[in-house]
C-alpha positions as CSV (number, residue, x, y, z in Angstrom):
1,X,77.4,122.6,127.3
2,X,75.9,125.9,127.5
3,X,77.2,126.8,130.4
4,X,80.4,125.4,129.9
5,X,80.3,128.1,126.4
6,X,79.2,130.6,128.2
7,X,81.9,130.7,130.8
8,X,84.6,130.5,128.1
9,X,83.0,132.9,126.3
10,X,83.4,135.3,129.4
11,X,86.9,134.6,129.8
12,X,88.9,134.2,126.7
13,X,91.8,135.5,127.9
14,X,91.9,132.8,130.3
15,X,91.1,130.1,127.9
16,X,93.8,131.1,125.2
17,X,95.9,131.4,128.0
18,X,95.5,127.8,129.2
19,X,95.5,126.9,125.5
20,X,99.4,128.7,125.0
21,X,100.3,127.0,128.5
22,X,99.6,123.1,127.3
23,X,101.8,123.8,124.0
24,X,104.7,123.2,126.1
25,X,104.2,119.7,127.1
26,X,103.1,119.3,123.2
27,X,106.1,120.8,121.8
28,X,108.6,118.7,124.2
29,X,106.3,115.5,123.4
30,X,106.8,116.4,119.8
31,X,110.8,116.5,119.7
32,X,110.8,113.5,121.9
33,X,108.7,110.8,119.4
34,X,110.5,108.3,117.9
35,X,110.3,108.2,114.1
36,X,110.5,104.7,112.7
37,X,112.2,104.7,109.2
38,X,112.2,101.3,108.4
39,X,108.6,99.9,106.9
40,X,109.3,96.8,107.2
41,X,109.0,96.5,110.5
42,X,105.2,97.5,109.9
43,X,104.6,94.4,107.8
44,X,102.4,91.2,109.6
45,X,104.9,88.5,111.3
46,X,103.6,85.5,109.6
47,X,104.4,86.9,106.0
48,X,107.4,84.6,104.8
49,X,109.6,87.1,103.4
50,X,109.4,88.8,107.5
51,X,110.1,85.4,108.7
52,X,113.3,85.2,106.2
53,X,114.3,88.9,107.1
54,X,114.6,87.7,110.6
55,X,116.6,84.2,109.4
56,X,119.2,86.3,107.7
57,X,119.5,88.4,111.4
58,X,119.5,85.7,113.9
59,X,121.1,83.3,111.7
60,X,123.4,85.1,109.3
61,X,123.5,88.5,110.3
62,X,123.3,89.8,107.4
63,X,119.6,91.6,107.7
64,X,120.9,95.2,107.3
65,X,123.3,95.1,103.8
66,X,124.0,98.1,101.1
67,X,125.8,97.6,98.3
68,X,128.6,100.2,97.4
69,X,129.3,100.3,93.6
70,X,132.5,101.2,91.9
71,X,133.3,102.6,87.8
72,X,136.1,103.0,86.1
73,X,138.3,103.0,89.7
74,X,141.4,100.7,90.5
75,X,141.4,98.1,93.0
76,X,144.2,100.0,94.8
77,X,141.2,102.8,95.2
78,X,138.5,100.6,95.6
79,X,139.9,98.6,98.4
80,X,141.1,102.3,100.4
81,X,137.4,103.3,99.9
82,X,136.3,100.0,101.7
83,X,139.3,100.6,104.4
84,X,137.4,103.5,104.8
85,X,133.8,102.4,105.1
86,X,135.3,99.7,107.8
87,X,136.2,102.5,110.3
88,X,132.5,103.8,110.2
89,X,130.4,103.4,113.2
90,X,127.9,101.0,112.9
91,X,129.5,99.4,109.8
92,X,130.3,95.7,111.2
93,X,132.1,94.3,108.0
94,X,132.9,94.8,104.0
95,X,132.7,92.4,102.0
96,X,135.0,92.8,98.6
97,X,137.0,90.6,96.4
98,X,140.4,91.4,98.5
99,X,138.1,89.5,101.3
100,X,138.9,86.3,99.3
101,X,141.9,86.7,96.6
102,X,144.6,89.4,96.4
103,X,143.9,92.4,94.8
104,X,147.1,91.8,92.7
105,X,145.8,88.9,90.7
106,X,144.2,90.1,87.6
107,X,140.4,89.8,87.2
108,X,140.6,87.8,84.0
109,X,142.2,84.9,85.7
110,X,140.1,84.7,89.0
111,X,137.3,82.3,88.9
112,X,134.1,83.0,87.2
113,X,132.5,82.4,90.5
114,X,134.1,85.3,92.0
115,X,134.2,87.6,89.1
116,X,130.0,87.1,88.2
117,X,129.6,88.0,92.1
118,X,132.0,91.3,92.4
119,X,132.6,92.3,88.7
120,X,130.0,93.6,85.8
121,X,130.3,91.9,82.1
122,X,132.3,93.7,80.8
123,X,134.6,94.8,84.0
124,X,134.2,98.6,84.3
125,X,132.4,98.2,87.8
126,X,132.6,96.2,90.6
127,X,130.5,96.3,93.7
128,X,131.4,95.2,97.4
129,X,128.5,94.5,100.4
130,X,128.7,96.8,103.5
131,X,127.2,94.6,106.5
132,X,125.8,96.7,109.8
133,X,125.9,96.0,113.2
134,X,121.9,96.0,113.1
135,X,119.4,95.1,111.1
136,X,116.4,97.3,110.0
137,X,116.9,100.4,109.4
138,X,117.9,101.7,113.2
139,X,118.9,105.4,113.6
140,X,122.8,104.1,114.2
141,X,122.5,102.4,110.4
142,X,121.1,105.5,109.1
143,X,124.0,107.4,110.8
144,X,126.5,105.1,108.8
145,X,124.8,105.1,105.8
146,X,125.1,109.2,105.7
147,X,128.9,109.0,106.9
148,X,129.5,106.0,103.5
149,X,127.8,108.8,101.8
150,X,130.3,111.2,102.0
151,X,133.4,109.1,101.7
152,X,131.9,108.3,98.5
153,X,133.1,110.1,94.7
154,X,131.5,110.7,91.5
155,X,132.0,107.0,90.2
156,X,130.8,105.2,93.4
157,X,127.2,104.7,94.3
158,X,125.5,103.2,97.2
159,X,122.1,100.8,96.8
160,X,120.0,98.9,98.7
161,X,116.9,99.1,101.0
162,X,117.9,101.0,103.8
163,X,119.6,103.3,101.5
164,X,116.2,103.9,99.9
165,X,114.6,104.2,103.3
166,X,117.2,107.3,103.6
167,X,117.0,108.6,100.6
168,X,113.3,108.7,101.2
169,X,113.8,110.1,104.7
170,X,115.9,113.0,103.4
171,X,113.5,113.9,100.7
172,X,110.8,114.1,103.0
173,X,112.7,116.2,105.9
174,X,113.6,118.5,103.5
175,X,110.5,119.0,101.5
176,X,107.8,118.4,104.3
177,X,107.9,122.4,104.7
178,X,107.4,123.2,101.3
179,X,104.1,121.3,100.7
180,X,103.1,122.3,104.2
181,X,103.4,125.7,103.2
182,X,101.8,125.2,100.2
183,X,98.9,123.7,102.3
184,X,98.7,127.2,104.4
185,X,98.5,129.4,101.3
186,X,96.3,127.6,99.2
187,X,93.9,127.4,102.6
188,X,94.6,131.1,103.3
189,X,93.7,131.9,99.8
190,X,90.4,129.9,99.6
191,X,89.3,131.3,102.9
192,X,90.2,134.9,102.3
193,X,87.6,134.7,98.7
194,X,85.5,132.5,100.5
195,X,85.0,134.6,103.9
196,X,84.0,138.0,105.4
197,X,87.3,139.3,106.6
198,X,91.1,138.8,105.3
199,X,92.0,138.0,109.5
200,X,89.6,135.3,109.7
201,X,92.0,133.0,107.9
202,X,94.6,133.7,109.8
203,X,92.3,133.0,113.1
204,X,91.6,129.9,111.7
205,X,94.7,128.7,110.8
206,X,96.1,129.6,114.2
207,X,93.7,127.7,116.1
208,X,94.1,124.9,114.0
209,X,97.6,125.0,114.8
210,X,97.6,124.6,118.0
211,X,95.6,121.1,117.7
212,X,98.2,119.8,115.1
213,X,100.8,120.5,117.5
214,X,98.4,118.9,120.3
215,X,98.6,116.1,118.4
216,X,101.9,115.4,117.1
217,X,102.9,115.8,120.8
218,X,100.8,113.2,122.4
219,X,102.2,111.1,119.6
220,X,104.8,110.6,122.6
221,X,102.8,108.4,124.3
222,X,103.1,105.8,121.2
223,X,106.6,105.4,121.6
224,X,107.1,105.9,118.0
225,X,105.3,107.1,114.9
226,X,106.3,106.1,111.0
227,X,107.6,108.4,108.6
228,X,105.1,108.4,106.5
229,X,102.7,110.0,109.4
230,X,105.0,112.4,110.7
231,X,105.1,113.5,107.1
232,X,101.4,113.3,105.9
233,X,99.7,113.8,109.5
234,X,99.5,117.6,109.9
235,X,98.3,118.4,106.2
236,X,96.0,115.8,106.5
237,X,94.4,117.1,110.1
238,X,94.7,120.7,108.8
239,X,92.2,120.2,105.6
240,X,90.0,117.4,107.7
241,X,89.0,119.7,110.5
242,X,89.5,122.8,108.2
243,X,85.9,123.1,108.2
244,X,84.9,122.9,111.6
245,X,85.9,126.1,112.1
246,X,84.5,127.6,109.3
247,X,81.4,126.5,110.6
248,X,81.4,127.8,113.7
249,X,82.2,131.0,112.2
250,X,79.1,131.1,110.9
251,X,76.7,129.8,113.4
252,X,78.3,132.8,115.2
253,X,77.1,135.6,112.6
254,X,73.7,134.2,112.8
255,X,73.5,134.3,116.1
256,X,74.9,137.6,116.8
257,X,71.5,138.9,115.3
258,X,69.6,137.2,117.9
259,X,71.3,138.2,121.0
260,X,72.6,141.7,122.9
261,X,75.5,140.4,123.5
262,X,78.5,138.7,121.9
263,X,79.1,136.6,125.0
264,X,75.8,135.1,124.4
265,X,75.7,134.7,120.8
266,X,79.1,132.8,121.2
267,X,78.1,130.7,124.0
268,X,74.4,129.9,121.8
269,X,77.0,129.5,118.5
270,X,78.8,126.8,120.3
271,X,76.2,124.8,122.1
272,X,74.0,124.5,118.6
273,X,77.1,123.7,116.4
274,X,78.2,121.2,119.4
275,X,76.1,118.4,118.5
276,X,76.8,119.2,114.4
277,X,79.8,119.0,114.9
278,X,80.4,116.2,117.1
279,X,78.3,113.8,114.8
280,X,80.7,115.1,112.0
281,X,83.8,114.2,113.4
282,X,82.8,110.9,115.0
283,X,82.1,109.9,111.3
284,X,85.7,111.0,109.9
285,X,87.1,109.2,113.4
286,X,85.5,106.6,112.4
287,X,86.6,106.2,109.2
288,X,90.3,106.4,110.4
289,X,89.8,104.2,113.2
290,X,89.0,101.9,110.6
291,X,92.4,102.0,109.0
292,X,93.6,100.3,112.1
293,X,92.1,97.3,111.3
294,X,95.0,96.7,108.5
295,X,96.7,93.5,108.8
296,X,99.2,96.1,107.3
297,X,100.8,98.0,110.8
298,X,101.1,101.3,108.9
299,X,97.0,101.6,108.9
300,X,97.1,101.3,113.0
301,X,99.9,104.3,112.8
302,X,97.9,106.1,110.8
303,X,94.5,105.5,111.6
304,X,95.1,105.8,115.0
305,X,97.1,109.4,114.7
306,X,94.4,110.6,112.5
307,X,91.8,109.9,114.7
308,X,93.2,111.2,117.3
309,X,94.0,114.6,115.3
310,X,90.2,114.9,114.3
311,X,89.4,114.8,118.4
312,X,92.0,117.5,118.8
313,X,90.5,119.7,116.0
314,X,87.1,119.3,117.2
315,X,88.2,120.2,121.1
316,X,89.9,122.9,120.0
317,X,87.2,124.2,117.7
318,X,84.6,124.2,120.3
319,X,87.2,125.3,123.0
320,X,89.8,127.7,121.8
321,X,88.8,128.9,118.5
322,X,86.0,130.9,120.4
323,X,88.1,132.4,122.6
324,X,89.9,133.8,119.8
325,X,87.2,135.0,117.9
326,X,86.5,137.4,120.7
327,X,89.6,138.2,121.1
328,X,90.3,139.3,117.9
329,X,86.6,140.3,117.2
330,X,87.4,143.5,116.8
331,X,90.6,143.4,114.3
332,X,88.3,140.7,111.9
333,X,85.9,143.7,112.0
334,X,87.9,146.3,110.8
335,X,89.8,144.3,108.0
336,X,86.0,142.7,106.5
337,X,85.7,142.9,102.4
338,X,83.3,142.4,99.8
339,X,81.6,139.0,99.3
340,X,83.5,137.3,96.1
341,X,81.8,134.2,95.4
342,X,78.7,134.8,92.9
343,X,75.3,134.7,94.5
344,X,73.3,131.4,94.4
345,X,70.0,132.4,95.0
346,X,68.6,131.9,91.3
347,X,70.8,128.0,90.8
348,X,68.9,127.0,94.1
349,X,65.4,128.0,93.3
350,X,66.1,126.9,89.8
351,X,67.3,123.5,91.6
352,X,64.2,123.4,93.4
353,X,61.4,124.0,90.9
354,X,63.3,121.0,89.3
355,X,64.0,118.6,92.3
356,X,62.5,115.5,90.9
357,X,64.3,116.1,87.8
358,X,68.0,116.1,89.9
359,X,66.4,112.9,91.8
């Protein structure tokens, strides 16, 4: 290991280089994963209401429904409107009372049967069932459920599973940058009070970076990843292996004091925080792993991309995140400020004239 530190340390250039290079691949693997909407697809086989999910498919195909709800709107409207959601791709049929009496007859004298199905109490709403060409919630549903969307008005609403699914997907698309950015400052702003120099955030965050992206990418090889990873996966791997680095930075200063030169202290930095930090992340591995043990599917989706984005974070710790420490040595340098946080010295020898006590 030392000699494999020392070599990088001797050629960071090369190594950030190499580093920039394989974020190609990554970013192409990245736009090419599959993002499975639908959770129910992740629930065990044997459960009974998956087994009657697939009876209403191959028997009535009727799987994939939403429900389109109508106020205060004339059946003259109402039944354009479904005319309308007919001629969307994907949509295979619409179901509404015109399907089984004419839209002339009053609803007061058609039978209860039909009028407790399509109609409310007291008659202000009716609702009609919009049936898709596949079940789940596929990306060609989704696609129709967006276009029903905006053929819809004020008084018309659309329900139903999928619909949540999308609802769900849209809030997530369209807030997953916010929190992530959130993420990034509140981590900038610990580390900047927590650490010598205002750039070594920044170093940090850019090195952890390029292992999120590492590992979204070879989600690729999965086929497909759910949702709910592609949402939660990159915060979750940024404040996980958040530390690694920070430790590292460390052993670093201490061993600058021992050796002539930087090369050296990096390369003596890296082999004794090796072993730290490999027994550190094989315990949070571990602990995802785990997840994929869940008769639920979702815990092998995200166990597995977990895990796999601790590896990452730990490779490029001990890999690229020297590399740019040297690099940028000299810019952390010049940009260093005061120490903030208070000084301990007194709470720990108070702790231990008093260790029993704390036992």
């Amino acid at each position: 290991m030392r000699k494999i530190a020392l070599w990088e340390a001797k050629h960071p250039k090369t190594v950030l280089f190499v580093a920039l290079l394989l974020l190609i691949p990554a970013f192409i693997g990245f736009i090419c994963t599959g993002v499975n909407y639908d959770i129910l697809s992740y629930l065990p086989d044997e459960l009974e209401s998956v087994q009657g999910e697939q009876i209403l498919d191959e028997t009535f195909n009727t799987a994939g429904i939403s429900i389109v709800i109508t106020e205060d709107m004339q059946p003259k409207y109402t039944a354009a409107l479904k005319n309308e959601i007919l001629q969307v791709d994907g949509v295979a049929d619409v179901i509404w009372i015109d399907t089984l009496a004419d839209i002339g007859i009053p609803a007061d004298v058609l039978p209860d049967m039909l009028k407790d199905v399509f109609y409310s109490t007291d008659g202000t709403k009716t609702m009609m069932l919009v049936r898709y060409e596949n079940d789940g919630t596929t990306d060609s549903q989704l696609k129709a459920i967006q276009q029903i969307k905006e053929l819809l008005t004020e008084k018309s609403f659309l329900s139903g599973l999928s619909v949540v699914v999308d609802d769900t997907r849209e809030i997530a698309d369209t807030q997953a940058p916010l929190y992530i950015s959130v993420a990034v400052v509140l981590a900038l702003a610990v580390m900047a009070v927590t650490m010598e120099s205002w750039v070594q955030p920044l170093v940090i965050l850019f090195s952890l970076g390029i292992a999120v992206l590492y590992n979204m990418g070879t989600n690729f090889f999965m086929g497909e990843i759910s949702f709910i990873t592609q949402c939660v996966a990159a915060v979750l791997q940024l404040g996980v292996t958040m530390d690694y680095s920070i430790f590292l930075i460390d052993r670093y200063a201490e061993e600058k004091e021992r050796f002539n030169t930087r090369e050296e202290a990096m390369a003596s930095a890296v082999t004794k925080s090796f072993s730290a930090l490999l027994g550190s992340s094989l315990t949070t591995i571990s602990g995802f792993l785990a997840l994929c043990f869940m008769h639920l599917k979702l815990g092998f989706d995200i166990g597995f991309v977990m895990a796999k984005g601790v590896l990452f974070g730990i490779l490029t710790v001990v890999f690229v995140l020297p590399a740019i420490l040297l690099i940028f040595e000299k810019q952390i340098y010049k940009y260093k400020h005061r120490n903030y946080l208070p000084d301990f010295t007194r709470l720990n020898r108070f702790t231990l004239r008093h260790k029993k006590a704390f036992a």
